[in-house]
Each structure stands twice: as C-alpha cells, then as structure tokens.
N, C-alpha and C positions, 0 to 999 in steps of 0.2 A: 760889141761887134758880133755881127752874126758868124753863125761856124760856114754857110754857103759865101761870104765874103772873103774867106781865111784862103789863102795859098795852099797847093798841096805838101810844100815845107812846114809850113805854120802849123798845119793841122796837126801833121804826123810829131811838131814839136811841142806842142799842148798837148795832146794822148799819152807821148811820153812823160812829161812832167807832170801828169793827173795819177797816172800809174805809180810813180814814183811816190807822191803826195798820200795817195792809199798805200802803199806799203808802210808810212811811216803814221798814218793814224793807225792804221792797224797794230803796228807794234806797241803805240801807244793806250791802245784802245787793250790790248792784252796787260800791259804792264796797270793798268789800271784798274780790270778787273782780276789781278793777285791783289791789290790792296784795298779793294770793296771786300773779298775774302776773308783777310787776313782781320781787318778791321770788324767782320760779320754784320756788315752794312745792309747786305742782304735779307738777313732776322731783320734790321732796325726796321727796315721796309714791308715789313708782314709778309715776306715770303721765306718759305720753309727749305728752299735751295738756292744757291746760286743759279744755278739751271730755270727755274720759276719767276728768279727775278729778271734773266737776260729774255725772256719771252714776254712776262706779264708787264713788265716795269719798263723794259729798254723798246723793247718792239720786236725784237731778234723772232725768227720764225725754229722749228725747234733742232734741226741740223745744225744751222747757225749755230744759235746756243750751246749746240753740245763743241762742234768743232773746235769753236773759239776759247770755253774752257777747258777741254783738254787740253792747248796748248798754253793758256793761262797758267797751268796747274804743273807743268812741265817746265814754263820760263820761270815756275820758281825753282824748282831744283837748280837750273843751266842757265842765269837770266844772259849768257852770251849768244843766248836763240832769239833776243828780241833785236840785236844789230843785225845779225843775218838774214832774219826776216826784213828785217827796215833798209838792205840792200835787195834785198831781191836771191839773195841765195839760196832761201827755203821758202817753201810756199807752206799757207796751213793743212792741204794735202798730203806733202809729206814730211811736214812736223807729227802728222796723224801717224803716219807708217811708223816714226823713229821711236814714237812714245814705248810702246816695251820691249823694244830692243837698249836703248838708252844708258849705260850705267854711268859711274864715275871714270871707270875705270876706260871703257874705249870709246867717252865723248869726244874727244877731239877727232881718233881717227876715222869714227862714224861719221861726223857730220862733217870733215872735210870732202868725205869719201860721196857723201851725198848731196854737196854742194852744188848748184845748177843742173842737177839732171831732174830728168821727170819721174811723175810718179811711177810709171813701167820700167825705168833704169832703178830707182829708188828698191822698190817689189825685187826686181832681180838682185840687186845688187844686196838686202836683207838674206834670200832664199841661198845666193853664194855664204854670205857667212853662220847664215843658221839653218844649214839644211832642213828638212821634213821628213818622213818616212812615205814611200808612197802610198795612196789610198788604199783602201783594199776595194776588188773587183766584186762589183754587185750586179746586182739584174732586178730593176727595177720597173714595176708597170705602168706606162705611161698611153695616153690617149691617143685614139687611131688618128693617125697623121694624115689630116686633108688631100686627096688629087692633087697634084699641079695642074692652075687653070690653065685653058687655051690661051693664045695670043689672042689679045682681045678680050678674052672673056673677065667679068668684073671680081677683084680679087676679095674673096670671102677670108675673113679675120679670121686667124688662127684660133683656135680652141684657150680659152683662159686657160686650162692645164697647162700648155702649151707655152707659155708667158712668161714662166719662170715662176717664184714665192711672190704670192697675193697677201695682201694684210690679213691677219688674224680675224678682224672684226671692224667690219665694210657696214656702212648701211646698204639698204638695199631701199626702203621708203623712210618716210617720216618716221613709221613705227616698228620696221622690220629692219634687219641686219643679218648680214652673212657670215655664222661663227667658224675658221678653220683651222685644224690643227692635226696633228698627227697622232695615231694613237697606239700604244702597245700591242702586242695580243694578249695580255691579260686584263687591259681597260678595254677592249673591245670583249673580251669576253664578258665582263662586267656586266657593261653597257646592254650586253642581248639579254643575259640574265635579268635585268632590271627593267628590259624591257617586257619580258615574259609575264614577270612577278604582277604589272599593270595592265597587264591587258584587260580587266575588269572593264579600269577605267580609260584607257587607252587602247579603244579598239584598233586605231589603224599602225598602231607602232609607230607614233610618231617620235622620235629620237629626241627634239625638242621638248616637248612634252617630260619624258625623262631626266634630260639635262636641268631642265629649270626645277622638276621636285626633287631633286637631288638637291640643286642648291639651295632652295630654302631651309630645306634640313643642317646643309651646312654652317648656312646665316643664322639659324637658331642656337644649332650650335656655341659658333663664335661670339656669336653678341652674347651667349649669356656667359661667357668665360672672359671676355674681354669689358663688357661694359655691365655684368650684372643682372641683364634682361631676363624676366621669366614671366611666364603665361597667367602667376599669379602674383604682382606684386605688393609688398608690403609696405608701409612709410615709413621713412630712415626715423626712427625714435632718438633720445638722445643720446648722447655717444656715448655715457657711462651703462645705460639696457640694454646696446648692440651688441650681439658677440663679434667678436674679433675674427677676421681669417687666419688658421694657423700661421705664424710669422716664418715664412719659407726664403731659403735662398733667393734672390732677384736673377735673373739671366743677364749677362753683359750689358749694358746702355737701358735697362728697366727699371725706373726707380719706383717705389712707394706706392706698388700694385697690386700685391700678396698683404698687406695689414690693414686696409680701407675694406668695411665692412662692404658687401655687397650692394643695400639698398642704399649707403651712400654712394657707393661709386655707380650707380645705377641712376641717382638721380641729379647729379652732378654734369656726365655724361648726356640725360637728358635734358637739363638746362642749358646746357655751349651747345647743345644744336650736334653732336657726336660731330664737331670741327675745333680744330684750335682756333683759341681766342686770344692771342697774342695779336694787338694793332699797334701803327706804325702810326705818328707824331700827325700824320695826316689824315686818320679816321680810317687806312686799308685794314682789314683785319684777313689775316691768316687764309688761303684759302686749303691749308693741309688735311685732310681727310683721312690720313694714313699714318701710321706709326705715330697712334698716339695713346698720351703719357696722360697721369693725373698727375699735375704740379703741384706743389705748395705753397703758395704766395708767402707767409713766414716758414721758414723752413723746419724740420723737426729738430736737427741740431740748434737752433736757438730759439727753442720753447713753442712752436709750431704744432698747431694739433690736426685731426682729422676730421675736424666739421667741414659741414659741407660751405660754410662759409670761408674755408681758408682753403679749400682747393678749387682747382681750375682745370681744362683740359687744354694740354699742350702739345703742339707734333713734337717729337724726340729733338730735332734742332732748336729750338724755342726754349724749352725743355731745359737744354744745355746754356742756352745762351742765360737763360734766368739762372743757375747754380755758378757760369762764371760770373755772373753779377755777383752777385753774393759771396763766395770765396775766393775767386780769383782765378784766374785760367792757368796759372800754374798750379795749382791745389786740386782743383778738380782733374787736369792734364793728367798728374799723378796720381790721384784716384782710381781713372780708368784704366791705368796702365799696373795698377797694380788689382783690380778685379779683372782683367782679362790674363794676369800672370800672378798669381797669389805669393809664390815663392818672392817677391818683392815688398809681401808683408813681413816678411823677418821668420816665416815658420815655412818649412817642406814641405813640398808636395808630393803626393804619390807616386808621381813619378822618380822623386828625387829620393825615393826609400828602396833598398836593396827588395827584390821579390820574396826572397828567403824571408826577410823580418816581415813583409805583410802577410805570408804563409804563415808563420810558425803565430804572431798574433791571431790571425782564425782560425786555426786550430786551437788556440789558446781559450777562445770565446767555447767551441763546440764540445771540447772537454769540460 
C-alpha cells in the first residue's frame, strides 16, 4: 500500500511503530557489537579497531561509528542501558552525555534522573550535579565583523573566521589543502627562526615551504628509529654476523623491537609494505598503517628466532590478537597488567621503597 493511500491515523500509527522498531534494532545493533568486541571479530575481519570495522565493514559513516560504540562500550558496563534505550528513554545523544559521569555507584539515580529528557535538560541537569569553574576572561582577536546589509541588499557570507573551528586539514584542490592549527608563542617563534635560517632557499618566506622541510627531517628521523631506514643501507646478513641491538626495556604494549637487528627490521618492514599484514578468511588485509609492531609468527618463548623469515609487521591490535592466540587471553591480560604495574611481579617498586633507603643506597654507590 502506498503511504499517499494511508489515512492520517494510519500514517502517524506506522511512523510510530517504525520508531519503535529502530529503537529496538538499535539496542540490538549495540548489544551486538559488545560481542563482535568481546569475541575480537573485528581483528578476525582485517581491521585494526572496532571503529575501522563499523565504517570499512558495516558502512557506518565515522560519527555513526564512534557514537554507536561508545555506547556499545558503556552497555557493557550497565547492559540495563540497552532496555532503556529499546523504550525510548535514552537516546544515543545522551547515552553520549552520561558516559563519564556514569559510576556504579550513582547509576541508577543518574539515569532515572535523566530519563526522557533532552539533551539540554540532560547538559543541565549533569552541570547541576557536577558543577565547573568558571572560564577565565580573555580577549581574543577576531576578524572585522561585516556591515549589516541594507534591506534588500544581497547578503554577503560571513568571514570563514567567523564560522566557528574549521577542520584541521581541508583540501582546497586535487593537489592543495588548507593546514590549520593554533600555535604557541614559542613554536611561532620557531617557525620565524626557521624561517630566517632558509631564506637562501626560500626567498619569499613561504611558511609551507618550512613546514614541509621540517617534516622530512622528522620522517627521516622516525623511519630510521622505527623501521631502520638509512641513506646507506646494508643487507641483513645472517643472523649469527648481525650485531644485536642492545636488549633494552620495551615501553608498555611494545613487544620485540629493541633486539631485531636494524637491517632486518629494516627489511622486513620494507617487504609488508610499512602496513600490517594480518588478512581476514576473506583475502581483506589489514589497512593499519599505525602503531605498528614486528610480530613473530613462532614466538620467542617457544624457540622462535629473529629471521627475517619468522617475522612479520603487525598493528599493535593484531599484534595482541596473535599473543592471545598463542597463550591465551588470560595470560597475556596478566602480562600487561603486570608490565604496566611491576610491583605485581612479586618484587618493589620505587615507589614502594622508603626515600630514606634509596638515599642512603646512593650515597652508598658515591662513597
């Protein structure tokens, strides 16, 4: 039946029971993806977040995405947020608002508190129980404010300044883009210095010009501390003529990065394409480009070595997801829970020793 055939009762009672119907996919559609999470279905998938998989996989656009799991990630804590949602009593706007105000402790009177009102009652009714301090009073420069036109005359668009915050980084053509951002006065002092420093080569001062040889520098930098890269390279020889890199502390979620010699992890790196290669049962492969790891396809704990034939380059979730294969996700869970708090390995930490005894020990060294 067409909707121009339908009665104005019929209509307004189908819009009703369609609204109803999306409140309860919705809640279903959240309570589902806590258990794509939960299950790390999203790795399975060759995506390196949940967030990656509700845009690249589901179709979600990226507000979507984030909205939806944040409240995903909340109905696990409180899953009595997914009835209320599936009534109509919270919306995911202000599911949004409650997430960190939320504890155990004043869930229930929170969220009765904030039951059918809107997001501006919700806002207020947060700002009543957790006041702010007020702003502090500034004076800030802003662009000369247009004439009011005549009646009649054609209304000229406000000044982009004028607009409010513009994206960081706009195209502007195919090949150009508008970078913006706020800057110190000590990076603006920088920035002139370094502009100075070029003007050889940079007659006109151009800012761009600076910003971008600055970054190469950076990129040189980090590619040769991160993947090995250098202006002269060598070929990984075998692994018993390579030196070692001192065997250093790992930083939190870094595994097996400081003892892979250089020219292997250099050319390793260069073989994955500096992308994880972790792919999903369907041929997707990884599109992570970031926080990434040298894995080890056998691991070193069970006889695992550092050819270049047994490692691989993985994002840090991928990463994880291959160590809980292997030991288990309770083992590795407590792994990380005791390299981010060591006193859980059975020995003190620095902080847990009187000041007195780590004084009177270096003085003890100095004498």
């Amino acid at each position: 039946m067409k909707l121009t055939e339908l009665s104005d009762v019929q209509l307004l009672e189908g819009l009703k029971s369609l609204v109803g119907q999306g409140r309860a996919v919705l809640a279903r559609l959240l309570a589902h993806l806590v258990e794509v999470e939960e299950r790390r279905l999203h790795l399975e998938a060759a995506c390196p977040s949940l967030f990656q998989f509700c845009v690249q996989r589901l179709g979600m656009s990226e507000d979507e995405a984030c909205r939806r799991i944040h409240a995903a990630r909340l109905v696990r804590c409180f899953p009595d947020l997914l009835v209320r949602i599936e009534r109509g009593e919270l919306t995911l706007s202000t599911v949004g608002l409650l997430r960190d105000a939320l504890t155990e402790s004043n869930y229930s009177e929170l969220v009765e508190a904030a039951a059918g009102k809107t997001k501006a009652e919700v806002q207020a009714l947060l700002a009543r129980q957790s006041p702010r301090p007020d702003v502090p009073a500034v004076i800030t420069a802003v662009s000369t404010q247009p004439p009011i036109p005549a009646v009649g005359a054609a209304v000229v668009p406000a000044p982009v300044a004028a607009r409010g915050p513009q994206p960081q980084l706009s195209p502007l053509s195919e090949a150009r883009h508008k970078v913006q951002f706020t800057a110190s006065d000590e990076l603006r002092r920088k920035l002139e210095r370094a502009r100075d420093l070029v003007r050889h080569a940079n007659a006109d001062g151009d800012l761009a010009v600076v910003v971008e040889r600055a970054v190469d520098l950076l990129l040189a930098k980090l590619e040769k501390q991160r993947f090995g890269k250098t202006s002269r390279p060598r070929a990984p020889r075998d692994q018993g003529e390579v030196a070692q890199v001192p065997s250093l502390p790992n930083p939190p979620g870094v595994q097996g990065m400081t003892s892979v010699p250089r020219a292997t992890r250099r050319a390793v790196f260069e073989r994955d394409g500096e992308r994880c290669t972790f792919t999903d049962a369907e041929g997707h492969r990884c599109t992570a480009t970031t926080w990434l790891e040298l894995d080890h396809i056998t691991a070193r704990a069970r006889g695992g070595t550092d050819d270049i034939g047994n490692l691989r380059v993985r994002c840090r979730a991928h990463n994880l997801l291959h160590a809980e294969r292997t030991f288990g996700r309770q083992h590795v869970g407590r792994r990380i829970r005791e390299r981010r708090d060591p006193s859980q390995r059975g020995y003190a930490t620095l902080a847990a020793i009187p000041v007195q005894t780590i004084l009177r020990e270096a003085l003890a060294v100095l004498t």
